[in-house]
PDB file of N, CA, C, O and CB in Angstrom:
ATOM      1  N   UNK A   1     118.203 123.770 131.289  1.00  0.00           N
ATOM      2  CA  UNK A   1     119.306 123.037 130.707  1.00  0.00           C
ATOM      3  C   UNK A   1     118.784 121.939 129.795  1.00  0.00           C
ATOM      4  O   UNK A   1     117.629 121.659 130.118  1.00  0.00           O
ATOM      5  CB  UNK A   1     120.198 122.450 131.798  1.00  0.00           C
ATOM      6  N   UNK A   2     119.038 121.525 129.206  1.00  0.00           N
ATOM      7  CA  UNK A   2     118.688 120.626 127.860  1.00  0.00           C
ATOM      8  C   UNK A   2     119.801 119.339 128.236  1.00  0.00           C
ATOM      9  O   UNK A   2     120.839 119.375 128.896  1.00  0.00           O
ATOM     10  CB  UNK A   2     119.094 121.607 126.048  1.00  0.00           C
ATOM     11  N   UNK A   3     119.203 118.333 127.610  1.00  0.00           N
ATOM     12  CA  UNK A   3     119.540 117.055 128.127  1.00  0.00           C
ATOM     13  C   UNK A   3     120.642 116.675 127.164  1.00  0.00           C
ATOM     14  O   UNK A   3     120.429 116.983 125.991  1.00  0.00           O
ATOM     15  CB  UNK A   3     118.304 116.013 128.194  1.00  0.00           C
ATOM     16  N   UNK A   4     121.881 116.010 127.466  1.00  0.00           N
ATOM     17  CA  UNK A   4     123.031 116.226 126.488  1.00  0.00           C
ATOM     18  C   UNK A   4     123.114 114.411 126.500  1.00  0.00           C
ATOM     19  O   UNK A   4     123.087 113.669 127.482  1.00  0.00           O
ATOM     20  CB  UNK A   4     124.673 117.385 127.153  1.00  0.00           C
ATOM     21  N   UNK A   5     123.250 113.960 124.655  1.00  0.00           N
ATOM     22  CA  UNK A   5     123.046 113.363 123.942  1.00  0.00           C
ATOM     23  C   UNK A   5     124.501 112.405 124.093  1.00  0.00           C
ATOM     24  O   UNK A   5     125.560 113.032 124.073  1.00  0.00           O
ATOM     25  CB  UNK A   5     122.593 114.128 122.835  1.00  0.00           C
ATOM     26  N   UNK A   6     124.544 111.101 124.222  1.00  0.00           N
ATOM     27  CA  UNK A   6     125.608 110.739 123.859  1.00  0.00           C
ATOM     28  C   UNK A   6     126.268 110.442 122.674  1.00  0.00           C
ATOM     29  O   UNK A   6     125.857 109.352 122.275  1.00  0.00           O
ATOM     30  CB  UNK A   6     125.669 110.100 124.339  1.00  0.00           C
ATOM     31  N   UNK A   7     127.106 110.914 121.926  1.00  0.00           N
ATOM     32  CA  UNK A   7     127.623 110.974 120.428  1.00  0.00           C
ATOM     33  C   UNK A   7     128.511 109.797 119.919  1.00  0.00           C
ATOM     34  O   UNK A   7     129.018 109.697 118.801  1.00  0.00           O
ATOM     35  CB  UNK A   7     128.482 112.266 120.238  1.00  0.00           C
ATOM     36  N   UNK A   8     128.624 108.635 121.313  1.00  0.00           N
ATOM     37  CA  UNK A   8     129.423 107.342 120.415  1.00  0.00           C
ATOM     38  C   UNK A   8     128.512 106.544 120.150  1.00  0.00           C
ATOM     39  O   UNK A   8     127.445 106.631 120.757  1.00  0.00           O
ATOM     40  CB  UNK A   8     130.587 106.438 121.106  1.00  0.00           C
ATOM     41  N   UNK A   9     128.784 105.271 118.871  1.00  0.00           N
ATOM     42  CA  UNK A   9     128.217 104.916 118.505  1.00  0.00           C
ATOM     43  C   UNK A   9     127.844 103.464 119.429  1.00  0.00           C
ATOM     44  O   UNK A   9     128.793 102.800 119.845  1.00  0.00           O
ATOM     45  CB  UNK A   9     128.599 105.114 117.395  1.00  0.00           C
ATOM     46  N   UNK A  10     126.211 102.953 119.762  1.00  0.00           N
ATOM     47  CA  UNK A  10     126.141 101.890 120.519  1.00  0.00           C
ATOM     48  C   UNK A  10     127.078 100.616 120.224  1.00  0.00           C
ATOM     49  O   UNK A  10     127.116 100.340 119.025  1.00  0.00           O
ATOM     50  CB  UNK A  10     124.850 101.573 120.476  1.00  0.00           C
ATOM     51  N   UNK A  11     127.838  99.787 121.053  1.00  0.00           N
ATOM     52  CA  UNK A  11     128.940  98.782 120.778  1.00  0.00           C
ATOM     53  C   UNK A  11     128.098  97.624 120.103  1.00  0.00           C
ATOM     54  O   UNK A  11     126.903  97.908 120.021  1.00  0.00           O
ATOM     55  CB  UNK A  11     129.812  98.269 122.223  1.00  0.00           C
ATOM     56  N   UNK A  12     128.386  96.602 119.688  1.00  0.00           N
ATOM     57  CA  UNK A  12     127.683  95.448 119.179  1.00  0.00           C
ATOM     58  C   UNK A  12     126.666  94.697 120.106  1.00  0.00           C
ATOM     59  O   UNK A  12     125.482  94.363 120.103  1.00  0.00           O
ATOM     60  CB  UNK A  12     128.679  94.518 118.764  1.00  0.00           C
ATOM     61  N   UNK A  13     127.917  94.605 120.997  1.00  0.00           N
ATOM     62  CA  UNK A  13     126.791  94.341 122.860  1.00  0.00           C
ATOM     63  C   UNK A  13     126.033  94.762 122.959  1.00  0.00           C
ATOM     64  O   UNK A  13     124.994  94.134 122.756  1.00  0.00           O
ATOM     65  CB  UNK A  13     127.033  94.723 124.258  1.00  0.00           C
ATOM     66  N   UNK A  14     125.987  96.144 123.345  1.00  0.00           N
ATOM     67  CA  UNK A  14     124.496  96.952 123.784  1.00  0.00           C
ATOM     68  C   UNK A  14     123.335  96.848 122.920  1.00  0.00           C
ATOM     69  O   UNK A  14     122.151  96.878 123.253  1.00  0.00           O
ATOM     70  CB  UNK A  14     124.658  98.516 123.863  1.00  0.00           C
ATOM     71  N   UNK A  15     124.133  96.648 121.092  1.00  0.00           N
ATOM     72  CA  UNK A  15     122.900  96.803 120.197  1.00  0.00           C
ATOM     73  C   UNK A  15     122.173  95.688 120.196  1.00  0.00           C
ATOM     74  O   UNK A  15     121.015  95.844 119.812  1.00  0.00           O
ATOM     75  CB  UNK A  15     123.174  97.117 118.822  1.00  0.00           C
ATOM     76  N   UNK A  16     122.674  93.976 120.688  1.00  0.00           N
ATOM     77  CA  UNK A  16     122.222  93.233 120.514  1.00  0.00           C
ATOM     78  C   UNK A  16     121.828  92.228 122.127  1.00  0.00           C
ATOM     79  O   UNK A  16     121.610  91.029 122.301  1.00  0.00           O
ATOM     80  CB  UNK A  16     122.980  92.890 119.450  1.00  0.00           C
ATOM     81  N   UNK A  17     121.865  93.053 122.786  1.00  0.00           N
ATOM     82  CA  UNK A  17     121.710  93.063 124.270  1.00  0.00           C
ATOM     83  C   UNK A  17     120.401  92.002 124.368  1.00  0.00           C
ATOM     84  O   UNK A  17     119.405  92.484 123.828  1.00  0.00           O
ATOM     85  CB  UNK A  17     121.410  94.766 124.957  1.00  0.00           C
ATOM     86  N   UNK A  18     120.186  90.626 124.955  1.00  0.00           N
ATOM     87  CA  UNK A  18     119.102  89.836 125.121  1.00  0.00           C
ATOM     88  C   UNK A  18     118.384  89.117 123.858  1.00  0.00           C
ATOM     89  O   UNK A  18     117.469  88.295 123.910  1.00  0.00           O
ATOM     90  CB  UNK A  18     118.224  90.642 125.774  1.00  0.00           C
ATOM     91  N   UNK A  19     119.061  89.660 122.658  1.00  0.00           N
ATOM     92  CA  UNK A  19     118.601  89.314 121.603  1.00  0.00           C
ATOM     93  C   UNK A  19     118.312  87.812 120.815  1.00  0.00           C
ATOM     94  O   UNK A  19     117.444  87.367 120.063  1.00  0.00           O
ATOM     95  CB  UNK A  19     119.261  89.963 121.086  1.00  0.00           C
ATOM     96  N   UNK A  20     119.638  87.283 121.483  1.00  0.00           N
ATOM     97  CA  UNK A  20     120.599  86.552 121.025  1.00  0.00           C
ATOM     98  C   UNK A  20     119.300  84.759 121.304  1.00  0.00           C
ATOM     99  O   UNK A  20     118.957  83.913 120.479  1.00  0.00           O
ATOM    100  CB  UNK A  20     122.445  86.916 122.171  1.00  0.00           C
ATOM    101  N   UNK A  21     119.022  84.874 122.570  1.00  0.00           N
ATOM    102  CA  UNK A  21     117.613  83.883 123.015  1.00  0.00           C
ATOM    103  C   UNK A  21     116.878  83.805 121.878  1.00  0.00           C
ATOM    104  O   UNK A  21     116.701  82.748 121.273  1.00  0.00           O
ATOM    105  CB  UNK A  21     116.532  84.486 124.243  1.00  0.00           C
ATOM    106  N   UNK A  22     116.393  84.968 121.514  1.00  0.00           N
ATOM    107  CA  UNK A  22     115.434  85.273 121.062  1.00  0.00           C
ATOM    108  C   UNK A  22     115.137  84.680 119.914  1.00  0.00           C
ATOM    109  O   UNK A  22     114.143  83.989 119.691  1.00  0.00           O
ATOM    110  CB  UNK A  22     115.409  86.329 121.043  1.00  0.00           C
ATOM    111  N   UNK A  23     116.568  85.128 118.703  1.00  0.00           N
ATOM    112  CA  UNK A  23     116.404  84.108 117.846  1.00  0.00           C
ATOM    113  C   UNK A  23     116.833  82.577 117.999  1.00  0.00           C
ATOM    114  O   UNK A  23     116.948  81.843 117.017  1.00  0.00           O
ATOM    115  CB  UNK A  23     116.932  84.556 116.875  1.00  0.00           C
ATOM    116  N   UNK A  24     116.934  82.390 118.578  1.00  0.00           N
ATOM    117  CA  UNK A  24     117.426  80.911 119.016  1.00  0.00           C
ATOM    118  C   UNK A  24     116.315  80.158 119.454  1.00  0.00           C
ATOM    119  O   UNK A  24     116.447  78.983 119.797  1.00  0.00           O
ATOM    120  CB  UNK A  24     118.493  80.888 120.201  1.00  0.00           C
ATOM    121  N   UNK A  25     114.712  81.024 119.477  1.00  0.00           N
ATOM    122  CA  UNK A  25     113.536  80.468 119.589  1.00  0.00           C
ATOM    123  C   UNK A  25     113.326  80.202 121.773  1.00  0.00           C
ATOM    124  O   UNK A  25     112.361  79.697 122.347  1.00  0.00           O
ATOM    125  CB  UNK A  25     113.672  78.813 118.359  1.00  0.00           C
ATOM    126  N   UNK A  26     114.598  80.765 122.401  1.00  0.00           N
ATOM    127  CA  UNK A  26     114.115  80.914 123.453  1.00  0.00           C
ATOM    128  C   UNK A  26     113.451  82.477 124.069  1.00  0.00           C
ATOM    129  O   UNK A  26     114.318  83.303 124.354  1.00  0.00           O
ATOM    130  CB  UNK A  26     115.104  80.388 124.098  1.00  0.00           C
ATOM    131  N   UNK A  27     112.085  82.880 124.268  1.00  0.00           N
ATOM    132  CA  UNK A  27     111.748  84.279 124.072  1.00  0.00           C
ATOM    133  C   UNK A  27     111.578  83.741 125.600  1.00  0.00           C
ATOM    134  O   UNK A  27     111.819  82.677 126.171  1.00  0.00           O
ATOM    135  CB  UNK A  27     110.464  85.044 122.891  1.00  0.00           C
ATOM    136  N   UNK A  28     110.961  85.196 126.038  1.00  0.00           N
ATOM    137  CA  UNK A  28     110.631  85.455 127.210  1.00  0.00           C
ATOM    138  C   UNK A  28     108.945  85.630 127.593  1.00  0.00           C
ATOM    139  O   UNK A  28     108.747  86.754 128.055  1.00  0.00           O
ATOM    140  CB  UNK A  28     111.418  86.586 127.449  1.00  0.00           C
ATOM    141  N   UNK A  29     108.071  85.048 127.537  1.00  0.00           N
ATOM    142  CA  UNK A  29     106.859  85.059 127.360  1.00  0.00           C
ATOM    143  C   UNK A  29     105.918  85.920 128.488  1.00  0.00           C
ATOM    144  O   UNK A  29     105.641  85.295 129.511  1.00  0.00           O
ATOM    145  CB  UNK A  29     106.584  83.706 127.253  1.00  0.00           C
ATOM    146  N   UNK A  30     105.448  87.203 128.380  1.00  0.00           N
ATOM    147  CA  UNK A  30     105.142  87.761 129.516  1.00  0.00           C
ATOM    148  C   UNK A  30     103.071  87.847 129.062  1.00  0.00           C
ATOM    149  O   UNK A  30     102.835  88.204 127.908  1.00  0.00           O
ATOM    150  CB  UNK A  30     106.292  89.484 129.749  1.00  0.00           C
ATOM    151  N   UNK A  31     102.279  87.642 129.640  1.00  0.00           N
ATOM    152  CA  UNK A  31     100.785  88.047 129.489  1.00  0.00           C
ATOM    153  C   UNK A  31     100.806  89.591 128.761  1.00  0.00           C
ATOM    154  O   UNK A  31     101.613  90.389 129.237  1.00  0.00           O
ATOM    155  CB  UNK A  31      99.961  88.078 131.147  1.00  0.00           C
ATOM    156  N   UNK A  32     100.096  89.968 127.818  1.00  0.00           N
ATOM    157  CA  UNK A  32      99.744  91.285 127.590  1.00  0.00           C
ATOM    158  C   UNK A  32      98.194  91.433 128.257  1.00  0.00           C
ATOM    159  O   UNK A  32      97.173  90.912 127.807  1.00  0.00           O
ATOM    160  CB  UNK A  32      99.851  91.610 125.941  1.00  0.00           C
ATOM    161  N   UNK A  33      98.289  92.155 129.268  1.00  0.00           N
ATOM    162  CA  UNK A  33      96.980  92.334 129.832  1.00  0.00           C
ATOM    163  C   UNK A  33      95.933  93.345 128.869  1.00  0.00           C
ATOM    164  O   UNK A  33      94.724  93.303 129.097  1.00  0.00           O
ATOM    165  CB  UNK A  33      97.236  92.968 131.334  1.00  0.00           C
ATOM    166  N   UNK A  34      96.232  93.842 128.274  1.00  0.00           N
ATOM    167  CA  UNK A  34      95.822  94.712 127.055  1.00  0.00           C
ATOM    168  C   UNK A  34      94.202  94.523 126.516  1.00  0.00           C
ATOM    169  O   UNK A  34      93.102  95.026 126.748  1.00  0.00           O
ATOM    170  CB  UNK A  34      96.872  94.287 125.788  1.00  0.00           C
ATOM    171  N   UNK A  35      94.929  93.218 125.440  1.00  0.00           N
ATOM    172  CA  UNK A  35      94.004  92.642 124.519  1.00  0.00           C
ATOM    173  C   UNK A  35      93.840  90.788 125.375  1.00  0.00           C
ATOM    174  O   UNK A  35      94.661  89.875 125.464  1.00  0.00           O
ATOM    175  CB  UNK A  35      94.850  92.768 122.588  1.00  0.00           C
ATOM    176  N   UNK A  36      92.594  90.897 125.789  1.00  0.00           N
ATOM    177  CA  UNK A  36      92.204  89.625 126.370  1.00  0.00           C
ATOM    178  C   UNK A  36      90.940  89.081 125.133  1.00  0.00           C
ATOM    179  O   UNK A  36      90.731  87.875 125.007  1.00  0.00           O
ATOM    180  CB  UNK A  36      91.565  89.905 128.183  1.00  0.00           C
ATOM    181  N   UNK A  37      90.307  89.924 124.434  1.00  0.00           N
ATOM    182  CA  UNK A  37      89.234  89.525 123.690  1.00  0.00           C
ATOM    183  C   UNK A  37      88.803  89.461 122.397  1.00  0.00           C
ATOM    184  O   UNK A  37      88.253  90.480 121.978  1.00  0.00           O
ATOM    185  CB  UNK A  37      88.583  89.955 124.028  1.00  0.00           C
ATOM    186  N   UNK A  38      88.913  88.485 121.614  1.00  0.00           N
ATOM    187  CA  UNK A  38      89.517  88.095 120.336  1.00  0.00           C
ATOM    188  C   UNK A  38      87.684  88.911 119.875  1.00  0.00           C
ATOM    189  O   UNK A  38      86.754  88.214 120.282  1.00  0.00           O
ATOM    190  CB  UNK A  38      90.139  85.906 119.987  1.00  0.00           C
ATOM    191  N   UNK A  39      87.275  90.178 119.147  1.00  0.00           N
ATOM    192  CA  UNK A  39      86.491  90.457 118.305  1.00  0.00           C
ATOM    193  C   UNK A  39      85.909  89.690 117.224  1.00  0.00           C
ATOM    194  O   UNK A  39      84.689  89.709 117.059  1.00  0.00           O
ATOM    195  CB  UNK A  39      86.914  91.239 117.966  1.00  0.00           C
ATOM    196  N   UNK A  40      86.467  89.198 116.674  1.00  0.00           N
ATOM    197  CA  UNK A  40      86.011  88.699 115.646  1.00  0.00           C
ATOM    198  C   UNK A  40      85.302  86.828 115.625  1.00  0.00           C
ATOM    199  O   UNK A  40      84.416  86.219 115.027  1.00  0.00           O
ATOM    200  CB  UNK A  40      87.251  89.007 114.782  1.00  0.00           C
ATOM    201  N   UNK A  41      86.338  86.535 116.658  1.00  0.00           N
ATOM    202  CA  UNK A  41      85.746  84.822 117.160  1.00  0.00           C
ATOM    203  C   UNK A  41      84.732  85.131 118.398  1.00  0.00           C
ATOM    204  O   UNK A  41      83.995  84.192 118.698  1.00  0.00           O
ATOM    205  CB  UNK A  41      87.284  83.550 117.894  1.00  0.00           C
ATOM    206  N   UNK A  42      84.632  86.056 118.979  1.00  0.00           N
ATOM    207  CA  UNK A  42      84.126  86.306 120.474  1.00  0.00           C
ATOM    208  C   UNK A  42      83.936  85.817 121.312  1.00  0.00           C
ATOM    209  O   UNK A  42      82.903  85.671 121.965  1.00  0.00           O
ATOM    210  CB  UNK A  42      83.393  86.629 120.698  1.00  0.00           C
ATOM    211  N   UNK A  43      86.216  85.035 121.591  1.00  0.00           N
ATOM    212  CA  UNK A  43      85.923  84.015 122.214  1.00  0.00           C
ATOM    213  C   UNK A  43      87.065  85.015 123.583  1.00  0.00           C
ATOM    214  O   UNK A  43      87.406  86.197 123.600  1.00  0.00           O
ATOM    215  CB  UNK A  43      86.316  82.248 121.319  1.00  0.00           C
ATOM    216  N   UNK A  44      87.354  83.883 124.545  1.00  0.00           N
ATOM    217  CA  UNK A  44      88.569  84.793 125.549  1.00  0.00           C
ATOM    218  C   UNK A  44      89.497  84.658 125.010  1.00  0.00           C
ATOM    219  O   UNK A  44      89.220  83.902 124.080  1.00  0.00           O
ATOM    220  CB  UNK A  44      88.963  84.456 126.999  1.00  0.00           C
ATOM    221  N   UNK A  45      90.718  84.962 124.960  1.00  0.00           N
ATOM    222  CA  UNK A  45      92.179  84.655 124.800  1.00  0.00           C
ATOM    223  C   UNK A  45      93.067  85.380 125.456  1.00  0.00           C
ATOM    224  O   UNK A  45      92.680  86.367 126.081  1.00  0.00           O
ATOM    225  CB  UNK A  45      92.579  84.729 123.578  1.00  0.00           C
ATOM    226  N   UNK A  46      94.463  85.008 125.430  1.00  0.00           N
ATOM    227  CA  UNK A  46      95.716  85.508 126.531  1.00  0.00           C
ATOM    228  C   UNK A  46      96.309  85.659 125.346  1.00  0.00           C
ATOM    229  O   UNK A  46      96.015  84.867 124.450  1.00  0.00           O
ATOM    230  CB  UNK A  46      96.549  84.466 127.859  1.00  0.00           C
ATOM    231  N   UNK A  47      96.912  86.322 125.196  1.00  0.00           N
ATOM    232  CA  UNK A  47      97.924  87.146 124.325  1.00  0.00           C
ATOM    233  C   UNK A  47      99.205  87.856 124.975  1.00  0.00           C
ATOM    234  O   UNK A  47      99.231  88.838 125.716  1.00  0.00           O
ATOM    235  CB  UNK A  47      97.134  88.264 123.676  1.00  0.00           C
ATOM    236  N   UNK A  48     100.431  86.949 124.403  1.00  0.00           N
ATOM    237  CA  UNK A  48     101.627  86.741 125.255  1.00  0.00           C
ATOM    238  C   UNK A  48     102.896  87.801 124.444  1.00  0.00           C
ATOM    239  O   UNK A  48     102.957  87.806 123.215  1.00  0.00           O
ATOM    240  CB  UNK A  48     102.049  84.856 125.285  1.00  0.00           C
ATOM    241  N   UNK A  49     103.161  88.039 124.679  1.00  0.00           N
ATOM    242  CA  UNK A  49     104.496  89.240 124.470  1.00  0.00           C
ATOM    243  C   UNK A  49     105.422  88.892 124.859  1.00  0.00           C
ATOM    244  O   UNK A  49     105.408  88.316 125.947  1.00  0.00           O
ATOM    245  CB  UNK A  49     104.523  90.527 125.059  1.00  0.00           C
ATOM    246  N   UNK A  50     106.865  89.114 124.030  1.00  0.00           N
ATOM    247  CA  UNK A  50     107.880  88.517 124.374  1.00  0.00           C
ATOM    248  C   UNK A  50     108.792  89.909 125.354  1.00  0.00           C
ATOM    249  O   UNK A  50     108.833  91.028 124.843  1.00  0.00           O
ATOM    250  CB  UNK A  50     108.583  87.823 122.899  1.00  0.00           C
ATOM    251  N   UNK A  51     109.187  89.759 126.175  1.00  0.00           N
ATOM    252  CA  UNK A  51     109.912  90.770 126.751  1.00  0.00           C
ATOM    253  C   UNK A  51     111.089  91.731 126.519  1.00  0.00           C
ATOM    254  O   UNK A  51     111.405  92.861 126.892  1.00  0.00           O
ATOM    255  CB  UNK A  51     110.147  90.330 127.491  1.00  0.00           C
ATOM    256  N   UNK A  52     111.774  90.423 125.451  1.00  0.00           N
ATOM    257  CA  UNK A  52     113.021  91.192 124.936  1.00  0.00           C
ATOM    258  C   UNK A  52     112.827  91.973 123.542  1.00  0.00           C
ATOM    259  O   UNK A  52     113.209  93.123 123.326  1.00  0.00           O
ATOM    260  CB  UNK A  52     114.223  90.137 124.743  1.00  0.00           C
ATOM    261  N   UNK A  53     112.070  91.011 122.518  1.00  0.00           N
ATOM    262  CA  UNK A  53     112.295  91.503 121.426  1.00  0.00           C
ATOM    263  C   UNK A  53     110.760  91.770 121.037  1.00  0.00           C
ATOM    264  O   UNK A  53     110.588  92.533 120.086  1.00  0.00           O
ATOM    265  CB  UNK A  53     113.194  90.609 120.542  1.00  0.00           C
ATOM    266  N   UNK A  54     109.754  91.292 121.591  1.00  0.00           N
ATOM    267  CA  UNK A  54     108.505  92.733 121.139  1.00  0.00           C
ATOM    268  C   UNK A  54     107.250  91.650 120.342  1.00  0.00           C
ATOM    269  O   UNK A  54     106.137  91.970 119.926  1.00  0.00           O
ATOM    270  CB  UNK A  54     109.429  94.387 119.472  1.00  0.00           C
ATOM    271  N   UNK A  55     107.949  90.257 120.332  1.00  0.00           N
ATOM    272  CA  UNK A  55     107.561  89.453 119.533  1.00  0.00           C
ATOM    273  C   UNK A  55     105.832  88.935 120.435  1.00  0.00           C
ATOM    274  O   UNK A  55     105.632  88.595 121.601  1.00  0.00           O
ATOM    275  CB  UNK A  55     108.940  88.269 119.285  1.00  0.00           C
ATOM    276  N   UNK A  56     104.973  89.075 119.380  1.00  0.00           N
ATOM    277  CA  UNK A  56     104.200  88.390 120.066  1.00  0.00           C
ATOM    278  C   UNK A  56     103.253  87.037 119.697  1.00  0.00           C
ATOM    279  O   UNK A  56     103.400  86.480 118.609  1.00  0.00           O
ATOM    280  CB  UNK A  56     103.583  89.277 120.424  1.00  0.00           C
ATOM    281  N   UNK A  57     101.853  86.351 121.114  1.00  0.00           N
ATOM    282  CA  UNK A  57     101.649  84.819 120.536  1.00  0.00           C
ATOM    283  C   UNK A  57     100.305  84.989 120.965  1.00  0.00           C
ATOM    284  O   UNK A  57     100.014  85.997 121.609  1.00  0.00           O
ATOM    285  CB  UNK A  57     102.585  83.352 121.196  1.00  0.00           C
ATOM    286  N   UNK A  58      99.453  84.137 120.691  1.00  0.00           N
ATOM    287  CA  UNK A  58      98.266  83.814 121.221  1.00  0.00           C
ATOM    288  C   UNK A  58      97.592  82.545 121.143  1.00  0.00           C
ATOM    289  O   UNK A  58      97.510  81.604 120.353  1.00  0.00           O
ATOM    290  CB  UNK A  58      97.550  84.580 120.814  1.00  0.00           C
ATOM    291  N   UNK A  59      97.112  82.905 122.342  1.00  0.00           N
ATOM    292  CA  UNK A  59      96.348  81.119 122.884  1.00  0.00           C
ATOM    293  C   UNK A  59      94.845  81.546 123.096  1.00  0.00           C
ATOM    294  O   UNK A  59      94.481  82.516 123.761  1.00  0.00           O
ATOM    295  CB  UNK A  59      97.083  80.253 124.832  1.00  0.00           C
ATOM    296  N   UNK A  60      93.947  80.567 122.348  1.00  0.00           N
ATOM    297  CA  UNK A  60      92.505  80.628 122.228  1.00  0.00           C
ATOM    298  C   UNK A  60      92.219  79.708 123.553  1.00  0.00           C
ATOM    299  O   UNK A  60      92.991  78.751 123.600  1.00  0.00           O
ATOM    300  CB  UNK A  60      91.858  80.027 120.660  1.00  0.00           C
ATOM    301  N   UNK A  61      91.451  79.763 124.450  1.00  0.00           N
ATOM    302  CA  UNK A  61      90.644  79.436 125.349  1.00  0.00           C
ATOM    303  C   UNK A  61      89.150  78.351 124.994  1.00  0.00           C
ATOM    304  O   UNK A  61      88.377  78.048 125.903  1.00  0.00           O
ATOM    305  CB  UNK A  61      90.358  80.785 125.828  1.00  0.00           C
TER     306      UNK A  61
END
């Protein structure tokens, strides 16, 4: 069986769901465990990701 698609269009709500912080400069700041090691300075760093909207920051050590 094949997975059946919903055909209405997302409401304004859903499209802008958590967004709204975001630009308002309140993000959600989560660690990206990923990338801890800045190459080029070869120093440590934490590199922070925002949860809602994808946005990301970094702090040199």
């Amino acid at each position: 069986m094949a997975d059946i698609l919903p055909f209405r269009r997302p409401s304004a709500k859903d499209k802008h769901k958590g967004n709204t912080l975001c630009r308002h400069g309140h993000h959600k700041w989560e660690v990206d465990k990923a990338k801890q090691f800045d190459v080029k300075e070869g120093k440590l760093v934490t590199v922070y990701r925002c949860s809602r909207c994808g946005k990301t920051r970094v702090k040199a050590h």
